[in-house]
C-alpha positions in Angstrom: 227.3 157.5 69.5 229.5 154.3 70.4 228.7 152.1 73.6 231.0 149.1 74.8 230.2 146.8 77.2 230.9 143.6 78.0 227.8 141.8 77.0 225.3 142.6 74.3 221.7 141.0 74.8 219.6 141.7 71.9 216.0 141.7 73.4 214.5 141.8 77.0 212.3 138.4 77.5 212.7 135.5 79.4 215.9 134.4 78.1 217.6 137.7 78.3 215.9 138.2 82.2 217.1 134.8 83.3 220.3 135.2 81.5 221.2 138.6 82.9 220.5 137.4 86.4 222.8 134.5 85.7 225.8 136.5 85.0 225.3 139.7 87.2 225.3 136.9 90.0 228.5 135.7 88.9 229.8 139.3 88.4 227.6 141.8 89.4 230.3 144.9 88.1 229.6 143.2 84.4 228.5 145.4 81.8 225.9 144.2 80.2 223.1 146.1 78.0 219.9 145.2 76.8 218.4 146.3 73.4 214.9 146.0 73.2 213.2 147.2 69.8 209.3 147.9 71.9 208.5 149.7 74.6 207.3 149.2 77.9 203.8 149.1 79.1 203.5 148.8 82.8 202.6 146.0 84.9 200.6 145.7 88.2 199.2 148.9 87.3 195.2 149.4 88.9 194.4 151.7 86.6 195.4 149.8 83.2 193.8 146.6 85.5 190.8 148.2 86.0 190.3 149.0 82.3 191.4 145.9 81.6 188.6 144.4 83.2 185.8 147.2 81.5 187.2 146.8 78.0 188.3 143.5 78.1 191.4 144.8 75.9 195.0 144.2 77.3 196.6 147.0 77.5 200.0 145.5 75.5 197.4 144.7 72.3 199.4 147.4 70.4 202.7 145.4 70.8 201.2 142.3 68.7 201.6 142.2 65.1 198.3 143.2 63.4 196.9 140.7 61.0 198.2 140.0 57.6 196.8 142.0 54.2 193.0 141.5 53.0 190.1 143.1 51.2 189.6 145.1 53.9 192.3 146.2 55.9 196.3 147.0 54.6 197.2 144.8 57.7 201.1 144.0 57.5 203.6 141.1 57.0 203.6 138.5 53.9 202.0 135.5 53.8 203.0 133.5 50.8 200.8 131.5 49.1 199.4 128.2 51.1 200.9 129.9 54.5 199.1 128.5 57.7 201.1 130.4 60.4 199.2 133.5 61.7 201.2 136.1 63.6 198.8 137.7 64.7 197.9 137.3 68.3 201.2 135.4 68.9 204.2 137.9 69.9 204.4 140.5 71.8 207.4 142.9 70.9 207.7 145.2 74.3 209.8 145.0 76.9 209.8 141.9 78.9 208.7 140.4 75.7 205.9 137.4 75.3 205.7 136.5 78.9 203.5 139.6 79.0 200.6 137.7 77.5 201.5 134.0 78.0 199.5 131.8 80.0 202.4 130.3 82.4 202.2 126.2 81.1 205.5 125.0 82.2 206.0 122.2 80.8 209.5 120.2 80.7 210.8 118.2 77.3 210.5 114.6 77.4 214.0 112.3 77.1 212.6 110.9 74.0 212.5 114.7 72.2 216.2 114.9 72.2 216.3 111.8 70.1 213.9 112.9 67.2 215.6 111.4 63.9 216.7 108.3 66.3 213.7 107.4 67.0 211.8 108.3 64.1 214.2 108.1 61.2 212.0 111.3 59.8 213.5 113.3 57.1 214.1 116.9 57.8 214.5 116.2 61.8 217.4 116.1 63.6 218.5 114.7 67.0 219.6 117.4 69.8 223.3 117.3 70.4 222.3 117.8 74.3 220.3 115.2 76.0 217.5 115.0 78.6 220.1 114.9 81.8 222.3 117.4 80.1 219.0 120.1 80.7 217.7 118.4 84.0 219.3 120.4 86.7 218.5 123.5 84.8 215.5 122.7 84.3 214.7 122.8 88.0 216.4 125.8 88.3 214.5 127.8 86.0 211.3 126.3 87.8 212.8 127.9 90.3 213.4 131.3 88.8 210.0 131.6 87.1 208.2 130.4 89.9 206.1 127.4 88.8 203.6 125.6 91.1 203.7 121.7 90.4 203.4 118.6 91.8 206.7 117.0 92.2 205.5 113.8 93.0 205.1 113.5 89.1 207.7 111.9 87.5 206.9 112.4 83.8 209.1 113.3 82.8 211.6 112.5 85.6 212.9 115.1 88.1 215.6 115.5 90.6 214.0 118.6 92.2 211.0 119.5 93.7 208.7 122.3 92.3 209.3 125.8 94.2 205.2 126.2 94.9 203.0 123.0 95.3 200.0 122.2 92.5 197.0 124.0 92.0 194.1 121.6 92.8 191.7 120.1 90.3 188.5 122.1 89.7 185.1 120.4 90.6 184.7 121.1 86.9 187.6 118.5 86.2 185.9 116.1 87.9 184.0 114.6 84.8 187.1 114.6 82.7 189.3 112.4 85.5 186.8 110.2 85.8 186.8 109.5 82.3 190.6 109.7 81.8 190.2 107.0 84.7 188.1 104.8 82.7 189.7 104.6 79.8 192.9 103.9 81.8 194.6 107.0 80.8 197.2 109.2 82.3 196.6 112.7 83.7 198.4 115.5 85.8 198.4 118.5 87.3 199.1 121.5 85.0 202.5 123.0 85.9 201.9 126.7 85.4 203.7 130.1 86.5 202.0 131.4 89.2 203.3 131.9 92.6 202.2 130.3 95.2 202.4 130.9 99.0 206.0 130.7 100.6 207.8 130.7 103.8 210.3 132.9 102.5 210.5 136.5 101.4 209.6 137.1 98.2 209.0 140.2 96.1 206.2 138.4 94.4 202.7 138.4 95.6 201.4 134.5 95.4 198.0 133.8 92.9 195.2 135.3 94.5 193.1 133.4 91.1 191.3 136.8 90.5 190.3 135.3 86.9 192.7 138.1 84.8 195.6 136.2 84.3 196.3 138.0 80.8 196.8 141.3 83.5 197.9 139.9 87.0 197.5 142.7 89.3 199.5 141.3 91.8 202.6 140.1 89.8 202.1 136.0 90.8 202.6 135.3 86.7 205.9 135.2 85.8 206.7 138.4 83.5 210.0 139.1 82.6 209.5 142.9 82.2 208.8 143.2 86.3 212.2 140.8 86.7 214.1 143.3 84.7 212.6 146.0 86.4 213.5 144.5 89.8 216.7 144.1 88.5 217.3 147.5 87.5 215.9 148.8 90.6 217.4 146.6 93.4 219.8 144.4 92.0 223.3 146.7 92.8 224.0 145.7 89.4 225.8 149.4 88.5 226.5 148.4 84.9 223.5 146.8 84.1 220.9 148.7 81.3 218.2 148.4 79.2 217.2 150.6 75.8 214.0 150.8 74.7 213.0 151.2 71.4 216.4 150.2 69.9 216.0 148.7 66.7 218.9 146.3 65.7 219.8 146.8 62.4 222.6 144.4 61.8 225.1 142.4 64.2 229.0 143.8 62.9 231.9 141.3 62.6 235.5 142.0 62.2 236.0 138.7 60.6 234.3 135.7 60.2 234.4 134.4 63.9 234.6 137.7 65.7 231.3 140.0 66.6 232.1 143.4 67.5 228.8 144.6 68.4 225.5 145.8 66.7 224.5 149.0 64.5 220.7 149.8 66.1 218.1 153.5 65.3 216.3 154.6 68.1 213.0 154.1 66.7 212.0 157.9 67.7 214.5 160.0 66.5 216.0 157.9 64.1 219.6 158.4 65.2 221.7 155.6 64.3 223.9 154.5 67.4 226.9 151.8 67.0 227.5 149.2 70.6 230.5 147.2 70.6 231.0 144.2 73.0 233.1 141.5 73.9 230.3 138.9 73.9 226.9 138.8 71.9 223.7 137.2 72.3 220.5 137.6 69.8 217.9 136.8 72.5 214.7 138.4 70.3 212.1 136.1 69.6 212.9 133.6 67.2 211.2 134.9 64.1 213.3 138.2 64.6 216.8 136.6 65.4 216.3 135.1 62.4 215.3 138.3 60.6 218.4 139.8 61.9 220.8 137.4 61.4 219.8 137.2 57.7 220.2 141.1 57.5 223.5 140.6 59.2 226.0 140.4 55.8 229.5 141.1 55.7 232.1 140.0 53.0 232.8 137.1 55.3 229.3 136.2 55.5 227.3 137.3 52.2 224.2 135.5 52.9 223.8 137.0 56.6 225.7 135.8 59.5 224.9 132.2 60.6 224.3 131.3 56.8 227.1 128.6 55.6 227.8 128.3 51.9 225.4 126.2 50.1 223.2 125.8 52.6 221.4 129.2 53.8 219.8 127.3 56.8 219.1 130.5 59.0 215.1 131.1 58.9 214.3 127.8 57.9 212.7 124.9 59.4 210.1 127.0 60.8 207.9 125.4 62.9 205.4 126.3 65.7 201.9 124.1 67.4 198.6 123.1 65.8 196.0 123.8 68.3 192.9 122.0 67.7 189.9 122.4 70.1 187.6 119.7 70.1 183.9 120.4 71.7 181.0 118.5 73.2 177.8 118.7 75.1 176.9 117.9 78.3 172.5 117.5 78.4 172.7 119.6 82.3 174.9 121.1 84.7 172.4 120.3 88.0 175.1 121.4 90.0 175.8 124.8 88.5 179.4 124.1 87.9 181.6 127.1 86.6 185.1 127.6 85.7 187.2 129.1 89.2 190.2 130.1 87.7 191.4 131.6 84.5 194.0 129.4 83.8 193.3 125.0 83.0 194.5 123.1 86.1 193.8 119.3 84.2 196.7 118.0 81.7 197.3 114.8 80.6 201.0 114.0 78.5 199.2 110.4 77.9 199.8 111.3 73.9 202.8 113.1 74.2 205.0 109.6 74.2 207.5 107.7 72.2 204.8 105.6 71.0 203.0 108.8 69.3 206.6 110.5 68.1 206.5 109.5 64.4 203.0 110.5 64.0 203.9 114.2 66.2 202.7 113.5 70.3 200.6 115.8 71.7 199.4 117.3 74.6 195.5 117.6 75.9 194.7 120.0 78.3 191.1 120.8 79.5 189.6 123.7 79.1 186.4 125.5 81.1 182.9 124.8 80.5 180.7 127.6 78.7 177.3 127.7 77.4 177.1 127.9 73.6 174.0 130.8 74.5 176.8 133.3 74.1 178.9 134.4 72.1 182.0 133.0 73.7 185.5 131.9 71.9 186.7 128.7 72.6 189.6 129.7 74.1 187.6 132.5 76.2 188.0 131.5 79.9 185.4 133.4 81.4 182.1 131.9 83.0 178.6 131.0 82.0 177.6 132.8 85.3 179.5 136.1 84.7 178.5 136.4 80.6 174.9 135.4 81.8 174.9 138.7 84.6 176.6 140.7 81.8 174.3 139.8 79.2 171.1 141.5 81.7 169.3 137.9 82.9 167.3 138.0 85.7 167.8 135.2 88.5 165.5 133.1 86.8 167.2 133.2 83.6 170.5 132.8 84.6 169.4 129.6 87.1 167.9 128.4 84.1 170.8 128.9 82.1 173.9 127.7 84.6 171.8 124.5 85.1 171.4 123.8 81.5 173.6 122.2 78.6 177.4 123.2 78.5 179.7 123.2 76.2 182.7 120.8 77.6 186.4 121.2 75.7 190.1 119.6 75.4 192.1 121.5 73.8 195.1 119.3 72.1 198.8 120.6 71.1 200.4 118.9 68.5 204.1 118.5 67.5 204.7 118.8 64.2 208.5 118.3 62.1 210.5 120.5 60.6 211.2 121.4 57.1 213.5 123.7 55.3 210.3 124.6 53.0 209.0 126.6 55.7 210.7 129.5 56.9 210.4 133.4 57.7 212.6 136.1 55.9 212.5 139.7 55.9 210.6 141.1 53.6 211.5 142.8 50.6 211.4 145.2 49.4 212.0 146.7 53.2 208.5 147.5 54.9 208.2 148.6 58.8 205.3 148.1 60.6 203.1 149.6 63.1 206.2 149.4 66.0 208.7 150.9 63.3 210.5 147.0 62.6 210.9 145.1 59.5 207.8 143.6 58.2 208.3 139.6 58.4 207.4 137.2 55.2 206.4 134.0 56.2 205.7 130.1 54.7 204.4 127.2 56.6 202.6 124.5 55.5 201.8 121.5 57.3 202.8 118.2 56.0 200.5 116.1 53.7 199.3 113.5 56.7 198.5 116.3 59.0 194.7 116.1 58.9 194.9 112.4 59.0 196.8 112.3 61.9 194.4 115.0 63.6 191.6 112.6 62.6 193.4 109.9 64.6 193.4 112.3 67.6 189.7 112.4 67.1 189.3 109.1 67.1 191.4 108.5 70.4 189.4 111.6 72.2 186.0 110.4 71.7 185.7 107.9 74.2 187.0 110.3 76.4 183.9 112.7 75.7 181.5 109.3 75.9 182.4 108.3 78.8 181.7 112.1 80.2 178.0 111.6 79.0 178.8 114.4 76.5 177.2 114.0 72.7 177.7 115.7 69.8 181.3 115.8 69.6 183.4 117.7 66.8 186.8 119.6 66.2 185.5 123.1 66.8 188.2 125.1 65.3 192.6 125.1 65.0 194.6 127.6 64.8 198.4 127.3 64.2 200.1 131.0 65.2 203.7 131.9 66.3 203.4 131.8 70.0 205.6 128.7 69.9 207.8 129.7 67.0 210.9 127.6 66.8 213.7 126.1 65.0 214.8 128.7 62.5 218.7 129.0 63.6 218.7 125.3 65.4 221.0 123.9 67.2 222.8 121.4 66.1 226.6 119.3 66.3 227.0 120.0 62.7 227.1 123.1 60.4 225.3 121.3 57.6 222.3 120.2 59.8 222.3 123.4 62.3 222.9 127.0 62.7 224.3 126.7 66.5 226.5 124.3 68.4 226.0 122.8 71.4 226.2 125.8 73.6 224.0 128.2 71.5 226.9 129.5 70.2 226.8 130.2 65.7 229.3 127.7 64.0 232.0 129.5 62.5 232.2 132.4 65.4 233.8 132.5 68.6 231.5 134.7 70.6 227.5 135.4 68.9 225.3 133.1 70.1 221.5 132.5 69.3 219.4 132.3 72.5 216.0 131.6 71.2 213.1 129.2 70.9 214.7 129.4 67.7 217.7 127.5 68.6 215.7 124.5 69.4 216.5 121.4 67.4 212.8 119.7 67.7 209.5 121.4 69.5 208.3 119.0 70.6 204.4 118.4 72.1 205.0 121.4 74.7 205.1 124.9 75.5 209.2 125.9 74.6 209.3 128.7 77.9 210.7 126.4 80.7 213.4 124.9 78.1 214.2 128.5 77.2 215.0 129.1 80.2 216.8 126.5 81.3 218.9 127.2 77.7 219.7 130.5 79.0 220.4 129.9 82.7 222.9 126.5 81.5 224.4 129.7 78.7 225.2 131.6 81.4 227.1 129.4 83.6 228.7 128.5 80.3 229.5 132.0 79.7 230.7 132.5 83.5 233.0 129.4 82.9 234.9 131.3 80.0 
């Protein structure tokens, strides 16, 4: 079977929702068709909420890679020798993609990120070939789209715009931590998060009722691309507008060098190979699997895989993602029986993430909830010493006891880190499919040699934080670096020899495939990549509506 349409968006998350909307405003007769390699697994739905909240299990767990090979288990992926980067736990491959199980931080770039090699001089980094004001009007409109609740009276870093939904307050449980920030004269925020708040307007999105199951809104308030899409489908009058599910790209097809035809993609249940052809094509999968693609992607005119200039082979390197290192103390009493209210932090501070920190890699510090270490509780498990204390079987007694004695308190830091081409993601070979019927990924990422030094200087800085709290006993509990924030593997550049994109997301060398990814980034950063993403793919559409 052959399919032409205008536009070709290959995957269905954020950046193909917001994109989409973009140009079906502009045109709303535009063809335009969505191949999405998972499936969907429906939102707002009571029944998958309720056993959500028995089993604790999300109901999209299936769509996350499983871990990699061991003793015990086949598991699936590579992970070459002295890899770091877990996937597991850190994509979600369904429709709507990884909004399904993200936790909404919204954070904008600073100016200074644009300027990485200016201002550090590091080798391996390069500078944007966009700046700070180039992004900032997009940036408030995808606030807008996603629906983020802020406070616009911050300024860092600055804004033009207001946030569509004001902040969520600061817990009681924050309290301690401001007080502290305060004393050691450091800066602190609101979090900006994706939930929607209460409006005057109409709005097809229910606001945050903070029920405490974030990972499973049963109202919608979380931004998830999969019910954008589905809205969009539904009552958008956008005739030409559709999505395939489990359509497995094989390869992107060129007529030459600069021209993309279209894609060659199996439907991942009967097999049946199915060619699309298109005037237009963006790779908006997930940046580990645009990469993938692209690399599997060779013609005669491209024998290394689209993307991949002679001598240089840049597309899947520089592989990068965010350390996460919790850090733990303990606080001797909690007279007032203070418990987490929401699932989601409502404290940041951006006091590290400066120009100051930038050759070191800035990072973010956001609090997390209290818990008492009497149960088995993850660090980054949001739910209450109360609630595990009444599931556990404690009588009153037990639980007063327990609620008004020693808690765990905890920051949680997020650490940029620089790229490399020594890290990267490939396909695997010889070809191997996994559990959702896609190319096993092989992955390499190590973190520089100073790493653990400079996460012992972010030990050092935090503990006076944690004395002045009254909390003792302070350590790093645990890190974790996974692919959640997986970036930089086709980056954007102003040259071919540093970059895999120009400017406009669009691959050197073509005149109409462009990379809309976290991938496409040129530097990470200290922050969450979505609202940049977005703002990307909202500023590629009006470039796209231009042409």
């Amino acid at each position: 079977m052959k399919k032409q349409v205008d536009v070709l968006i290959i995957g269905s998350g954020v950046a193909a929702a917001s994109l989409s909307q973009r140009l079906l405003e502009k045109d709303p007769n535009r063809s335009i068709l969505v191949l999405e390699a998972g499936i969907k697994v429906p939102m707002k739905d009571y029944k998958l909420y309720q056993d959500y909240l028995v089993t604790g299990k999300y109901p999209y767990e299936f769509c996350e890679d499983l871990n990699y090979p061991n003793l015990f288990s086949p598991g699936e992926n590579v992970s070459e020798s002295g890899n770091q980067l877990q996937l597991s736990g850190g994509r979600a491959m369904m429709f709507g993609g990884s909004t399904a199980h993200w936790g909404g931080w919204s954070f904008r770039l600073k100016p200074e990120d644009f300027q990485l090699y200016t201002n550090t001089q590091i080798d391996g980094t390069i500078d944007w070939p966009i700046n700070y004001n180039d992004l900032e009007p997009y940036y408030g409109q995808a606030e807008d789209y996603i629906g983020v609740s802020g406070d616009s009276t911050d300024q860092v870093p600055p804004r033009t715009t207001d946030y569509p939904f004001c902040e969520f307050p600061y817990t009681l449980e924050d309290q301690g931590t401001i007080e502290a920030f305060e004393k050691r004269g450091l800066s602190y925020a609101h979090m900006p998060i994706a939930r929607h708040g209460v409006s005057d307007t109409d709005s097809p999105h229910a606001p945050c009722k903070t029920t405490g199951t974030c990972k499973y809104c049963p109202f919608g308030a979380r931004y998830v691309a999969g019910n954008f899409l589905d809205e969009m489908l539904r009552y958008g009058s956008f005739p030409n507008f559709e999505i395939l599910q489990g359509a497995i790209v094989d390869r992107i097809t060129m007529s030459s060098r600069s021209v993309a035809t279209g894609a060659i993609y199996h439907d991942k249940f009967t097999t049946d190979s199915h060619t699309v052809e298109a005037e237009t094509v963006i790779v908006a999968a997930g940046s580990i699997e645009a990469a993938k693609l692209m690399q599997r992607s060779v013609t005669p005119e491209w024998p290394d895989g689209v993307g991949n200039q002679t001598n240089n082979n840049l597309v899947g390197k520089n592989l990068v993602s965010h350390p996460f290192v919790y850090w733990e103390a303990t606080l001797p009493e909690n007279p007032q029986r203070l418990q987490p209210e929401m699932d989601f932090p409502t404290f940041i501070s951006r006091h590290f993430d400066n120009k100051e920190q930038q050759p070191f890699g800035k990072f973010l510090t956001v609090r997390l909830n209290s818990f008492s270490d009497q149960f088995d509780m993850t660090t980054n498990n949001q739910v209450s010493t109360l609630t595990k204390a009444m599931q556990t079987g404690l009588n009153r007694e037990e639980v007063d006891a327990v609620t008004k004695g020693p808690v765990k308190v905890q920051l949680i830091t997020q650490i940029e880190v620089f790229t490399k081409a020594s890290n990267y993601v490939s396909n695997t070979k010889p070809n191997v499919i996994n559990h959702l019927g896609m190319q096993e990924t092989n992955v390499k990422y190590v973190t520089d040699p100073g790493f653990d030094a400079h996460v012992n200087n972010i030990q050092t800085l935090l503990n006076p934080i944690f004395n002045e709290m009254g909390a003792t006993d302070f350590y790093k509990a645990s890190d974790s670096i996974r692919a959640d924030h997986a970036a930089c593997v086709t980056r954007m550049s102003d040259s071919p020899k540093t970059g895999v994109v120009d400017k406009d997301l669009k691959v050197f060398d073509t005149d109409n495939l462009y990379v809309l990814s976290n991938g496409s980034f040129s530097s990470l950063g200290a922050v969450n990549p979505t609202i940049t993403l977005t703002a990307l793919s909202l500023r590629l559409g009006d470039h796209l509506n231009a042409k």
